[in-house]
N, C-alpha and C positions, 0 to 999 in steps of 0.2 A: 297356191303359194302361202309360207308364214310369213308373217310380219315382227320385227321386233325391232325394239332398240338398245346401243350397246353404250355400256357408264366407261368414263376413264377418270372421270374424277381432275378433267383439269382447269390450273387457271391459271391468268399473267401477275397475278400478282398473289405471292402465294405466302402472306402474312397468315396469322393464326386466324385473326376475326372471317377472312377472305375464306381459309379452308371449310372451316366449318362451316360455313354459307354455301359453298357449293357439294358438301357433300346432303345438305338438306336438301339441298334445289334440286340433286338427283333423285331423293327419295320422291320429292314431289315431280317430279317426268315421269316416275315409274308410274306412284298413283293413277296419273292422268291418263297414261299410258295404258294401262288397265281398260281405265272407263271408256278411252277411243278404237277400242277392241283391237291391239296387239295383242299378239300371240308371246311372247316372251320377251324377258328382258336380259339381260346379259351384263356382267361387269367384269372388267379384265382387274388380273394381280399384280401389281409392278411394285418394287421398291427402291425409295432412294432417288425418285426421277421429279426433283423439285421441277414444277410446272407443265410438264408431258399427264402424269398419272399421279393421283395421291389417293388410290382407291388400292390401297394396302393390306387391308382387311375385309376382300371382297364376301366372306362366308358372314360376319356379322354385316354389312350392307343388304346384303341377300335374303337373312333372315328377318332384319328388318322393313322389307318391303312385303315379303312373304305376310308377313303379320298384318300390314295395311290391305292387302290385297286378297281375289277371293278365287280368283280365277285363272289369271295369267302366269305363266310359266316362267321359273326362276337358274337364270344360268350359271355357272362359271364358265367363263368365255376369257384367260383360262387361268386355272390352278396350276403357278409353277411346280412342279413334278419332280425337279433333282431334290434329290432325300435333304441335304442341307436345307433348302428352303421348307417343304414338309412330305414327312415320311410318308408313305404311301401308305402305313394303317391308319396314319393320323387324318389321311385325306378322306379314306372311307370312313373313319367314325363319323365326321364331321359332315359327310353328305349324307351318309342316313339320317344322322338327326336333325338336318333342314329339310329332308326329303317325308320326313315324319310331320314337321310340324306342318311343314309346307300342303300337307296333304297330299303327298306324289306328284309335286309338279318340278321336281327336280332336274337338271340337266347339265352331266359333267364336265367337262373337257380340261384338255389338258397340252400344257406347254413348257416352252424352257428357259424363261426367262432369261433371255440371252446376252444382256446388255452388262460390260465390264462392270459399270456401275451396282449393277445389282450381284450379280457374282461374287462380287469382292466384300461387301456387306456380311453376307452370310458363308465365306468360306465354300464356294463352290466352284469346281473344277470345272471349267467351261469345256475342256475335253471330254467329260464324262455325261455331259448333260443328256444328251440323245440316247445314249443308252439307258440312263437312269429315266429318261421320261418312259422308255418302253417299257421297261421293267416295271414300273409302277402300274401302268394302263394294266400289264397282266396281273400282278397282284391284284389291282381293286377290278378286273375282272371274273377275280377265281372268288374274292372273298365269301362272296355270300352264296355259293353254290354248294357251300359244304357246311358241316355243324362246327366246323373249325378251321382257318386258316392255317395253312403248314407250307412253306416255300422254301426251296432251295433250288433260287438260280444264280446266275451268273455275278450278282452284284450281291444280294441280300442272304441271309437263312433267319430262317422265323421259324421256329418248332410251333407244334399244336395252340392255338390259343383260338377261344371264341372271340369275333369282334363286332360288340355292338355299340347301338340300338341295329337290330336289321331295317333295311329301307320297307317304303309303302310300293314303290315299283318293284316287282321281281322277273330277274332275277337282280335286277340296280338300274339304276337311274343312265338315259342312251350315254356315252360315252362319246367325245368330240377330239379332234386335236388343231392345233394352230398350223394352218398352210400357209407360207412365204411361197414357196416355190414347188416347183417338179415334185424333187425328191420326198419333201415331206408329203404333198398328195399321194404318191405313190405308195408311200408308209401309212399313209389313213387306210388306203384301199385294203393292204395288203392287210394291215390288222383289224378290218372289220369295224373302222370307227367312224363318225362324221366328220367332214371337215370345216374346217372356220377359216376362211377364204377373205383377204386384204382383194378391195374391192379398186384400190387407188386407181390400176391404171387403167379404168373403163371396163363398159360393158362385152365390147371385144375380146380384151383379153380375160377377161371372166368365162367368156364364153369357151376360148382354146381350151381355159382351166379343168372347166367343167369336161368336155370331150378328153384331155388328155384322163383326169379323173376317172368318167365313163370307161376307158379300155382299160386302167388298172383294175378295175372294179372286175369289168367282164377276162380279164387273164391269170386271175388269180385263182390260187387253189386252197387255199381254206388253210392252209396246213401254218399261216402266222396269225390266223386269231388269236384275240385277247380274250375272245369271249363265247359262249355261244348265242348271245344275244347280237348280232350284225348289226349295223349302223351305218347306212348309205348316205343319208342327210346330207345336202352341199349348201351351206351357208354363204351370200356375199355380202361384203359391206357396201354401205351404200351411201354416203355423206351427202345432205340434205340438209337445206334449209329452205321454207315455204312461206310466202306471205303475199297478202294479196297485192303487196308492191314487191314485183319482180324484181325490176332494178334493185330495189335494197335487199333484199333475198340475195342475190348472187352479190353483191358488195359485202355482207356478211356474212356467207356461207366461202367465199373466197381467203377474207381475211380470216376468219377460223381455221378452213384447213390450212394455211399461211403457219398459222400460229403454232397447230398440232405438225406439219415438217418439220419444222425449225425446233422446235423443243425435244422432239425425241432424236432431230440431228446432233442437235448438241452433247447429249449422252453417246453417240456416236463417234465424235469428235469432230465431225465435219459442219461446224455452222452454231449458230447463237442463237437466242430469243433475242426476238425483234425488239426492239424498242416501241417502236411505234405500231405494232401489233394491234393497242388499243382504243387509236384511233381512230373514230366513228363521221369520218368527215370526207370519204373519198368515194368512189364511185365505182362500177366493177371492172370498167376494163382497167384504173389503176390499181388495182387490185391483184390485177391476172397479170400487170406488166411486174411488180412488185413480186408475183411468186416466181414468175419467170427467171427474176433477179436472182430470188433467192436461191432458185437450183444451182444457177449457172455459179452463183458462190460455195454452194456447198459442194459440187465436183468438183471445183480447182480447190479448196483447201483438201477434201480426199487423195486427191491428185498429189499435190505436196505433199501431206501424209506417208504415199505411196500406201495406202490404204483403198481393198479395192470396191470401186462403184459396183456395188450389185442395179439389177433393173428395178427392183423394188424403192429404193433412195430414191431416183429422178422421178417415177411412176407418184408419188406421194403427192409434187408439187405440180400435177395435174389436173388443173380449175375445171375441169366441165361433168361436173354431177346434177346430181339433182336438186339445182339452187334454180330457184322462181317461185312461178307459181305455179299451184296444183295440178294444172296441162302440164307441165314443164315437170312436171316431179310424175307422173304420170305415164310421160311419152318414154321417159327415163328407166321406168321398172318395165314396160313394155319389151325393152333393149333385156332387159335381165332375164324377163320372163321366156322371151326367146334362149337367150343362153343355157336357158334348162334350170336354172337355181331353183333349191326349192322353198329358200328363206332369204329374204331382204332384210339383212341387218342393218337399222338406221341408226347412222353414226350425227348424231343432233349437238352432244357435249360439246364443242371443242372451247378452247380456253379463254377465247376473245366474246362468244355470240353472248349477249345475255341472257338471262334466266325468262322475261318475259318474248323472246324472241323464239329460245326453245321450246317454250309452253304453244306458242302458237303453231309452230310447228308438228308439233305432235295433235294439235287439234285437225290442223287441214288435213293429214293425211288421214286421222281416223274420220273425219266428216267426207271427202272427195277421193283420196288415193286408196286405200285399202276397200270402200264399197264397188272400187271399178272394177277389181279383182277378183271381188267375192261369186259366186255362182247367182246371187239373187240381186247383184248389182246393188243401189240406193236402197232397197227397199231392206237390208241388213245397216243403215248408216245409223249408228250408234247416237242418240239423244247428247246434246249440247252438255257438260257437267252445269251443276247449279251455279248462276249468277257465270255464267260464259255467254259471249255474245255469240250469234249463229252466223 
């Protein structure tokens, strides 16, 4: 299995001094992230989602960590795709030339940034998104297979033009797309892409994910590629926090993911940021009663709304991940590694955990979780960074 972990870039309190603080705090996760021998890192694109995501500018985060880093794999996890937010040449210039400096450690994907919120920002028709996401995947699947781009599909026409720099991968860098549900696994499979798979409602249903994924894959006939480079990859998330006290491990890995429902509910219209989100004073089963709360709030105001609960909304404010300690983070990808995943995306940001709480976290799993995994066990566990305690 790969290892990685994924930026959203958030916080509760989301003053200027505050932003800029945490979007450094993730360059330095990635760093460290690096040196505890992850395999990639990933940062999603959202805009407009004061406290959920302020990682708006994922291609320059990207390239700046690229720059710090020597080794490790650098994602879009994902590039909104409807042309209003960025045109699909614009998407492939911009990944070749991170995939150039990057030295080919590039890795695409791509989404629809679906939230009214964002939409409405950049003028984009939330009825056309799904189409414009595939129509791009083809585009920047054909780009660099030819000495010129030329398209005339459904949505765009683009006459002859060369478009570079060309990437260091050929024939481009693998291609991903964002799975909520069924239907879109069923469209990763069908057009030959990876998937990036919301890990919220446990390992179980990761698991059905992955099997229903598995028979799209195996009944498909080739004929909706995007590419002829094919891309099976099944990415899950995996929200984590690790410390050698357990108990406050799941006290703050509960209240985080608390914090990451509740924030992108409310771009939703069903639910608020918490108030008390920030405080650092309670325990985890108050914790797990508080998310509880908070579901049970955000389907009756849906409810009201007449706005409808998808499985994905309730599945979010589901406390039982990989919060503890390194057994417990552990037993946890165990459960994943059975489901068949072939990447553990570690969801570590969320808007409440501190910075030094994240940092340690990313330490125990490169020191304990990721050597348990590895073929040569301990004897691959990655050296302590300097002035880090063991």
């Amino acid at each position: 299995m790969k290892f990685s972990v994924i930026f959203e870039a958030q916080l509760a309190s989301p003053d200027p001094e505050s932003e800029q603080q945490v979007i450094r705090d993730c360059v330095e996760q990635a760093v460290l992230a690096e040196e505890m021998g992850f395999d990639r890192v990933w940062a999603v694109e959202h805009h407009a989602l004061k406290w959920y995501a302020h990682m708006s500018a994922p291609e320059v985060f990207l390239t700046w960590v690229a720059a710090r880093t020597s080794r490790i794999r650098v994602g879009h996890g994902v590039v909104c795709m409807p042309f209003r937010f960025n045109h699909p040449v614009r998407v492939a210039e911009r990944a070749a030339m991170l995939d150039v400096l990057s030295g080919g450690r590039l890795d695409l994907g791509a989404g629809r940034g679906g939230t009214r919120q964002e939409t409405s920002l950049c003028g984009v028709d939330p009825e056309r998104t799904q189409a414009e996401v595939e129509e791009a995947l083809r585009i920047i699947g054909r780009t660099w297979q030819q000495e010129e781009l030329e398209w005339h599909g459904e949505l765009l026409d683009i006459d002859p033009h060369p478009v570079l720099p060309r990437p260091v991968q050929r024939p481009h860098p693998p291609l991903f797309l964002a799975c909520s549900k069924q239907q879109t696994l069923a469209r990763a499979a069908e057009l030959g892409v990876g998937a990036l798979v919301m890990g919220f409602a446990g390992p179980d249903e990761v698991a059905t994910m992955k099997r229903f994924y598995d028979s799209c894959v195996a009944g498909r006939d080739g004929t909706q590629f995007v590419s002829t480079e094919v891309n099976d990859h099944f990415s899950a998330l995996c929200p984590t926090i690790v410390l050698d006290d357990r108990e406050r491990a799941r006290a703050v890995g509960i209240r985080g993911q608390r914090f990451f429902a509740q924030a992108i509910a409310h771009w939703y219209g069903g639910g608020g940021v918490p108030d008390d989100a920030v405080a650092d004073d309670t325990d985890s089963e108050t914790e797990a009663q508080r998310m509880r709360s908070a579901a049970e709030q955000v389907v009756a105001r849906l409810n009201e709304a007449r706005i409808p609960v998808r499985p994905s909304t309730t599945a979010v404010y589901n406390p039982e991940h990989a919060y503890g300690d390194a057994s417990d983070a552990i037993a946890y990808v165990e459960r994943l590694r059975a489901a068949g995943v072939d990447e553990v995306m570690c969801l570590v940001q969320m808007g409440t955990v501190p910075q030094e709480v994240c940092m340690e976290t990313i330490r125990q799993w490169g020191r304990h979780v990721i050597p348990h995994f590895s073929p040569s066990g301990a004897d691959h566990m990655p050296a302590a960074p300097q002035g880090a305690a063991r």
